[in-house]
Every structure is written in structure tokens, then in C-alpha cells.
Chimera marker file (.cmm) of the C-alpha trace (Angstrom):
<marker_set name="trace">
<marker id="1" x="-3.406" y="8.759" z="10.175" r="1" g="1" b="0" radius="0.5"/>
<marker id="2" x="-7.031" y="8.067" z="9.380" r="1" g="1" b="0" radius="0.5"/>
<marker id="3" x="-8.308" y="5.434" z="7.264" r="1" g="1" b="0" radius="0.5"/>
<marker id="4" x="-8.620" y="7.719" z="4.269" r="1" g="1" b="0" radius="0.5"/>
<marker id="5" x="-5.000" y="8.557" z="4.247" r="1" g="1" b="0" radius="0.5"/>
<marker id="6" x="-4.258" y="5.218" z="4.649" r="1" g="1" b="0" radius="0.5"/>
<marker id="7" x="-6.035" y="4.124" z="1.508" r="1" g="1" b="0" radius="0.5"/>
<marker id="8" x="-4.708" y="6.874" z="-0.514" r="1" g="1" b="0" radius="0.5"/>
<marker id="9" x="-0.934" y="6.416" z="0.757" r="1" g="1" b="0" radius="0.5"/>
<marker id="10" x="-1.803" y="2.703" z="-0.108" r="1" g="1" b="0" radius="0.5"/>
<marker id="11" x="-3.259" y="3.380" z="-3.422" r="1" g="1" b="0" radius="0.5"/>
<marker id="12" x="-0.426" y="5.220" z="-4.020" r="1" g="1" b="0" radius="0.5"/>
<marker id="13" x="2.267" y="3.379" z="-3.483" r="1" g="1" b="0" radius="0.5"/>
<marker id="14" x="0.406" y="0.179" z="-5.096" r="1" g="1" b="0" radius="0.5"/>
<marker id="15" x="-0.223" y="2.462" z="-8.411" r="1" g="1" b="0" radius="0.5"/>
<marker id="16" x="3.970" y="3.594" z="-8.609" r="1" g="1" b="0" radius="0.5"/>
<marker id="17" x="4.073" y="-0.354" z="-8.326" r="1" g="1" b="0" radius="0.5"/>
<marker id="18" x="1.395" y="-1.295" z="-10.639" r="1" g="1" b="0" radius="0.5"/>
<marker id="19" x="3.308" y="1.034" z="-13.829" r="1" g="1" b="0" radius="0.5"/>
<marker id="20" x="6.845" y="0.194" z="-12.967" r="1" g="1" b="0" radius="0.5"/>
<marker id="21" x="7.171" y="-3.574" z="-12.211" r="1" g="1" b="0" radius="0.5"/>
<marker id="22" x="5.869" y="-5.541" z="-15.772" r="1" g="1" b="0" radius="0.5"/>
<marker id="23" x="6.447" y="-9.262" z="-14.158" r="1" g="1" b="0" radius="0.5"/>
<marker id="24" x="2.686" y="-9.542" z="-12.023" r="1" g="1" b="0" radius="0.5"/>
<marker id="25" x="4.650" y="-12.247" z="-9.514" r="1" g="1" b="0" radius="0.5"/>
<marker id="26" x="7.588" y="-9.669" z="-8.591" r="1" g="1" b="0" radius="0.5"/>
<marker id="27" x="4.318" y="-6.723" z="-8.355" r="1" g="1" b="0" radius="0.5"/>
<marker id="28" x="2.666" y="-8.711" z="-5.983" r="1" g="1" b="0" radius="0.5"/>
<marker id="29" x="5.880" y="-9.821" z="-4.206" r="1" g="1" b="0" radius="0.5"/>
<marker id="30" x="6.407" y="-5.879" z="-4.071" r="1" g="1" b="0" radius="0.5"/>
<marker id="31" x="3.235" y="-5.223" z="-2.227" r="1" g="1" b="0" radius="0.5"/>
<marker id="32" x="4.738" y="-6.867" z="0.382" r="1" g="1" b="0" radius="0.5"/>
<marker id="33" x="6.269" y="-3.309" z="1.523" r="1" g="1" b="0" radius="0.5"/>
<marker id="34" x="3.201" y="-2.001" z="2.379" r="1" g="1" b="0" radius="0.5"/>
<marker id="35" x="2.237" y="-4.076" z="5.292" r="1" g="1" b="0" radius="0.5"/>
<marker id="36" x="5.527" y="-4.051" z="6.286" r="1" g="1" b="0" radius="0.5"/>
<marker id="37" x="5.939" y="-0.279" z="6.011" r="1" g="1" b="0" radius="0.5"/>
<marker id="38" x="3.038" y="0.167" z="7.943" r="1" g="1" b="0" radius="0.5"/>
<marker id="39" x="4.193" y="-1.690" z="10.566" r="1" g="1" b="0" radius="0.5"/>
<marker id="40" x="7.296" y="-0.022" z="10.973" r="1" g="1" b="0" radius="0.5"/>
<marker id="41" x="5.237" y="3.003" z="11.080" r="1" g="1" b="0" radius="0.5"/>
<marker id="42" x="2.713" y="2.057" z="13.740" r="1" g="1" b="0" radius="0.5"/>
<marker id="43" x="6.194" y="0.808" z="16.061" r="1" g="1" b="0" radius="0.5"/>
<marker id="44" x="8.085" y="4.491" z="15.205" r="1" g="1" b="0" radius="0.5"/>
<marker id="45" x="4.946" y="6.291" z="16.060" r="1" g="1" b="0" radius="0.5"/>
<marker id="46" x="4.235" y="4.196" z="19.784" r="1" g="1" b="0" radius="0.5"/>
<marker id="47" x="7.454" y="3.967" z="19.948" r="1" g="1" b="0" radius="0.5"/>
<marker id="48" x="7.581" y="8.251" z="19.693" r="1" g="1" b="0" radius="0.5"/>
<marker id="49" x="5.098" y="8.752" z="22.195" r="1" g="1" b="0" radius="0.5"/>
<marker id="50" x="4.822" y="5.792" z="24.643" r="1" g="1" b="0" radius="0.5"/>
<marker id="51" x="2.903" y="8.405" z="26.892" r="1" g="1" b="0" radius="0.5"/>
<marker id="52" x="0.009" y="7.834" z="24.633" r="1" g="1" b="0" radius="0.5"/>
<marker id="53" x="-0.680" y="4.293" z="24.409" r="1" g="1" b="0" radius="0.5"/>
<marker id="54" x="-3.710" y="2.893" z="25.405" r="1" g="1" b="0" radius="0.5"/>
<marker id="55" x="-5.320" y="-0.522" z="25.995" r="1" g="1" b="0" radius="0.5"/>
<marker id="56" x="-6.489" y="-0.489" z="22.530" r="1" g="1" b="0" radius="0.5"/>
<marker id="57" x="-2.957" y="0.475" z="21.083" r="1" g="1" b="0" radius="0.5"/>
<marker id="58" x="-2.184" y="-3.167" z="19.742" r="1" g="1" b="0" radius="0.5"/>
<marker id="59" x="-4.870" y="-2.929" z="17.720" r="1" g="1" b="0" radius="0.5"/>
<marker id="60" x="-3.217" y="-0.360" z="15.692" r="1" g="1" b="0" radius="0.5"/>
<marker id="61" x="-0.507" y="-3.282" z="14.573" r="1" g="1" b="0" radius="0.5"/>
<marker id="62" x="-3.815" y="-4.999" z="13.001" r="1" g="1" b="0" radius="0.5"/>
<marker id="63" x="-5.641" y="-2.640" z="10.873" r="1" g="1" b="0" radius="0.5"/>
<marker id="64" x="-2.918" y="0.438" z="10.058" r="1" g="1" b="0" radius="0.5"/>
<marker id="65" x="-1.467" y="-2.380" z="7.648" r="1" g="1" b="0" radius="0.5"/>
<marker id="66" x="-4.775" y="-3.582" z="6.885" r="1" g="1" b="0" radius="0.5"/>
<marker id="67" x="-6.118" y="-0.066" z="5.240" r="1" g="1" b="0" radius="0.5"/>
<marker id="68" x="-3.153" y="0.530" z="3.257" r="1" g="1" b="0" radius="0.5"/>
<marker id="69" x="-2.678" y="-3.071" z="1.968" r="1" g="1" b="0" radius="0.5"/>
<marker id="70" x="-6.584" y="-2.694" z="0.683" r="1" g="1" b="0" radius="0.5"/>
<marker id="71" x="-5.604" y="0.940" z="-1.163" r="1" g="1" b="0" radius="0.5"/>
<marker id="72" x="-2.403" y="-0.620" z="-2.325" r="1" g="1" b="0" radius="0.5"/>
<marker id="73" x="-4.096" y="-3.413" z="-4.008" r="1" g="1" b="0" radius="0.5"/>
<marker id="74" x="-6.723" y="-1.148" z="-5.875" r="1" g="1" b="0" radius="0.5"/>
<marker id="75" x="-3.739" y="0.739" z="-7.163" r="1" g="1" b="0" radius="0.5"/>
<marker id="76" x="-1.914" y="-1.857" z="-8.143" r="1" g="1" b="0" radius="0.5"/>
<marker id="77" x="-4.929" y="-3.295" z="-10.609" r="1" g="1" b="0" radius="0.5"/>
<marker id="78" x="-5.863" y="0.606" z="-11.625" r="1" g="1" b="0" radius="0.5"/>
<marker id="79" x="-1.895" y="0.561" z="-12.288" r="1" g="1" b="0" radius="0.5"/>
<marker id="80" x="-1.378" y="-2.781" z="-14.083" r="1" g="1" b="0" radius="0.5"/>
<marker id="81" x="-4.533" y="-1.961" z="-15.777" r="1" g="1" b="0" radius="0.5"/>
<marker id="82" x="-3.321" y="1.564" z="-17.259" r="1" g="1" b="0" radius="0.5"/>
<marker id="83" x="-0.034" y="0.208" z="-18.460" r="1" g="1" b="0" radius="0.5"/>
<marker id="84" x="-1.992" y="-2.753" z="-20.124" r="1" g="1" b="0" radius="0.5"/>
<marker id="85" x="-4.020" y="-0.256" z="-22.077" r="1" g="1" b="0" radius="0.5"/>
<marker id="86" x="-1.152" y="2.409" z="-22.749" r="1" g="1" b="0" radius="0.5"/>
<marker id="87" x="1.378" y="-0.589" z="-24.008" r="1" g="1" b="0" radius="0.5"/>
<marker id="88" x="-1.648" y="-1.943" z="-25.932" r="1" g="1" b="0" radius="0.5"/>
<marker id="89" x="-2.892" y="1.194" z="-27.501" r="1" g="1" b="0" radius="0.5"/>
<marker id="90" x="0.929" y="1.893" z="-28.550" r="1" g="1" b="0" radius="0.5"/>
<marker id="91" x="1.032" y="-1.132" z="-30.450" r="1" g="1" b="0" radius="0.5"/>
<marker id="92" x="-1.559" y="-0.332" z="-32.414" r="1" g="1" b="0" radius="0.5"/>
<marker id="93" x="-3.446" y="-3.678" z="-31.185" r="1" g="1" b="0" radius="0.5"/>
<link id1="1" id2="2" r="1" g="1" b="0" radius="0.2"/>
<link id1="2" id2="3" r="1" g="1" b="0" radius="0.2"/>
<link id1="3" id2="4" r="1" g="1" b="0" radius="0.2"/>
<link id1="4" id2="5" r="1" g="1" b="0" radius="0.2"/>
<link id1="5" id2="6" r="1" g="1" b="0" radius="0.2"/>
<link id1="6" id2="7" r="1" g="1" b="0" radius="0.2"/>
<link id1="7" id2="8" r="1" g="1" b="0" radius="0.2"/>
<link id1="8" id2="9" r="1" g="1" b="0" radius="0.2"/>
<link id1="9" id2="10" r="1" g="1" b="0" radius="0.2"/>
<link id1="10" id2="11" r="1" g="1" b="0" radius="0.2"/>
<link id1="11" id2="12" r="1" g="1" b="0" radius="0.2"/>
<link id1="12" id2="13" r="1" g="1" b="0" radius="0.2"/>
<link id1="13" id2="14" r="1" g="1" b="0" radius="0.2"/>
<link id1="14" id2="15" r="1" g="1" b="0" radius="0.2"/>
<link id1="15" id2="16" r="1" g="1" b="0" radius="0.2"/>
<link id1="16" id2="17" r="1" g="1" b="0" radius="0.2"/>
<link id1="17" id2="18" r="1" g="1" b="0" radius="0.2"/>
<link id1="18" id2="19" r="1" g="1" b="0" radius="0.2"/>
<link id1="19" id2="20" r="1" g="1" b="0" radius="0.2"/>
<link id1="20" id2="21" r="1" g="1" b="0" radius="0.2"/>
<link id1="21" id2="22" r="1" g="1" b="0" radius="0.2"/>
<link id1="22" id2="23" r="1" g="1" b="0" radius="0.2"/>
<link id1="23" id2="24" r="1" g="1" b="0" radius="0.2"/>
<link id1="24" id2="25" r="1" g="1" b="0" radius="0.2"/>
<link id1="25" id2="26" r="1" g="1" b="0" radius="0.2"/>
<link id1="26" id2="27" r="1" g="1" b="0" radius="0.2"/>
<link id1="27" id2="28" r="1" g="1" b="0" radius="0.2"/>
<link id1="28" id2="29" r="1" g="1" b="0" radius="0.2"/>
<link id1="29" id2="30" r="1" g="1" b="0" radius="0.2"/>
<link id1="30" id2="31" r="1" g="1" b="0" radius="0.2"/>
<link id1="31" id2="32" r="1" g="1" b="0" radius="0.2"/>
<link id1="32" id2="33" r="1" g="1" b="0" radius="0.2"/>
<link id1="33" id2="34" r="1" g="1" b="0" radius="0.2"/>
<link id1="34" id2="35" r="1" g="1" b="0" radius="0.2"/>
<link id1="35" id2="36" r="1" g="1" b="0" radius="0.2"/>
<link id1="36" id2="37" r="1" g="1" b="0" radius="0.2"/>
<link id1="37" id2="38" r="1" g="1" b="0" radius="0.2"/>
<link id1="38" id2="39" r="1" g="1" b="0" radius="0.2"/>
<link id1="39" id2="40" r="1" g="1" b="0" radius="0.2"/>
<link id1="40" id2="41" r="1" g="1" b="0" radius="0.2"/>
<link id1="41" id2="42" r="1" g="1" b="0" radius="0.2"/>
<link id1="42" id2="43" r="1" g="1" b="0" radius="0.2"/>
<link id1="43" id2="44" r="1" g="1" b="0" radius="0.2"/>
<link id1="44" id2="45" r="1" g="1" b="0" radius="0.2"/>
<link id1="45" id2="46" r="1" g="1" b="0" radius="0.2"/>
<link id1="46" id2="47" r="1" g="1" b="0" radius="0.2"/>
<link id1="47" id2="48" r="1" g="1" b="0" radius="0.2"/>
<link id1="48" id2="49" r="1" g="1" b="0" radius="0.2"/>
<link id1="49" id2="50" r="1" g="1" b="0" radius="0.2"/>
<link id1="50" id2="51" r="1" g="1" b="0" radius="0.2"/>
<link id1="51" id2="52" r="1" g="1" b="0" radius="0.2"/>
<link id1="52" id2="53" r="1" g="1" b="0" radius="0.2"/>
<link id1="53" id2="54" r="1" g="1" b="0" radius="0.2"/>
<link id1="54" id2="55" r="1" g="1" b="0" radius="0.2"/>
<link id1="55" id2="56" r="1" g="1" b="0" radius="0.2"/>
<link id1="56" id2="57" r="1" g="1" b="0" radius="0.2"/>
<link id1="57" id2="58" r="1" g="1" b="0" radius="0.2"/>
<link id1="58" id2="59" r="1" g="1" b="0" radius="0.2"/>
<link id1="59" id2="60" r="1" g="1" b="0" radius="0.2"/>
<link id1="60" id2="61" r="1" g="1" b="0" radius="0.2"/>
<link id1="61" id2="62" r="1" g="1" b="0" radius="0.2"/>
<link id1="62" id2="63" r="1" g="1" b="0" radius="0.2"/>
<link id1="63" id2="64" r="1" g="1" b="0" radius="0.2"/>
<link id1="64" id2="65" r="1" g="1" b="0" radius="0.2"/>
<link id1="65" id2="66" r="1" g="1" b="0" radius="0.2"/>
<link id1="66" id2="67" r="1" g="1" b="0" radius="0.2"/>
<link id1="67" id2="68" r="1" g="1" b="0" radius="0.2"/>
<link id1="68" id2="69" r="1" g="1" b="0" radius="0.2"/>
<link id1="69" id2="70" r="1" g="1" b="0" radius="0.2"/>
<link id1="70" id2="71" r="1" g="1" b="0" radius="0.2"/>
<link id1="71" id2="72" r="1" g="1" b="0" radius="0.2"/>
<link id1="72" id2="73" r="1" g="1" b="0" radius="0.2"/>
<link id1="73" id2="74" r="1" g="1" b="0" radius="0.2"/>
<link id1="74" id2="75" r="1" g="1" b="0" radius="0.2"/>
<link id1="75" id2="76" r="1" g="1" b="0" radius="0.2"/>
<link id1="76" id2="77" r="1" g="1" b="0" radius="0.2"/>
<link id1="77" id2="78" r="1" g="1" b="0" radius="0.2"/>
<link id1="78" id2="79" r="1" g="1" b="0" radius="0.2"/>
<link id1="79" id2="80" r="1" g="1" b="0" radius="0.2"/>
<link id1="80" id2="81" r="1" g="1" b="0" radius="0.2"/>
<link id1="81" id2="82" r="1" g="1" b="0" radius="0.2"/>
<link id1="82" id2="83" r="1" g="1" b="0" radius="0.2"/>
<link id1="83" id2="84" r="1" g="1" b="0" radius="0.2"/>
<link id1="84" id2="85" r="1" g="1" b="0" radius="0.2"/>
<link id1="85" id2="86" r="1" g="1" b="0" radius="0.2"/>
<link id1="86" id2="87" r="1" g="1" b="0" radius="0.2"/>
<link id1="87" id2="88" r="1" g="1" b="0" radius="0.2"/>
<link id1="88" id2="89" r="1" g="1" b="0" radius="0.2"/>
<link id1="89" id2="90" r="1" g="1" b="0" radius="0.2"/>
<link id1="90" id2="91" r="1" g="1" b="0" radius="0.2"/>
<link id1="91" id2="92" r="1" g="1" b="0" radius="0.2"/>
<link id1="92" id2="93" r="1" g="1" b="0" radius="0.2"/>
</marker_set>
């Protein structure tokens, strides 16, 4: 995946999070999946193809998480934020 994807898979997931969960501690505790997702993701894919690996390989254990924690966080606010404004604007406040 390139960094791109990553911050839009990120962003995406963070967003779903930011509109469903109202509590902000259990959100944030919920953002939690996407490092760990990642991680599972980088160990299925090395796992998949141990032909491939590289010196450099490790590395991917580092910043695959990194990317998509950075667009899940982004979501989450641009989530939080629209539910904010579409609770607030339906209560006439």
C-alpha cells in the first residue's frame, strides 16, 4: 500500500469512528484498531510472501501503522466535528 492509501484507509476508518462513538474517551480508545490493524496487516502480508523480504522489511512494522494512525486521527476530528455541527444545528442551537 502506499502512503496515500494508507491515509485515506486511516481517514476512513477514523471518520466511521468519529460519527458513531458520542463518548470522545471510548473514540479515542477505538483508534486503537488502527495501529493494531495495521500491524496485523504488515505480519499477513510478510508473512504471504516471505520470498520478498528485505533488510529494510522491519521497517514496514514502524511506519504502515504510523500513516494510517495520522489519517485516522484527521478523520476522527473531521468526524467528531460533523456530528458536533449536525446534532447542534438540529437543536436549533
Amino acid at each position: 500500500m502506499t502512503i496515500e492509501m494508507l491515509l485515506l484507509a486511516g481517514a476512513l476508518i477514523g471518520f466511521i469512528i468519529g460519527l458513531a462513538l458520542r463518548n470522545s474517551k471510548f473514540g479515542c480508545a477505538a483508534l486503537w484498531i488502527v495501529p493494531l490493524a495495521m500491524i496485523a496487516y504488515v505480519y499477513a502480508c510478510q508473512s504471504a510472501h516471505p520470498e520478498s523480504l528485505t533488510s529494510t522489511s522491519g521497517l514496514e512494522f514502524l511506519f504502515v501503522p504510523l500513516w494510517a494512525s495520522l489519517g485516522a486521527m484527521g478523520g476522527y476530528v473531521i468526524g467528531t466535528s460533523l456530528r458536533y455541527f449536525l446534532l447542534a444545528k438540529r437543536d436549533g442551537s
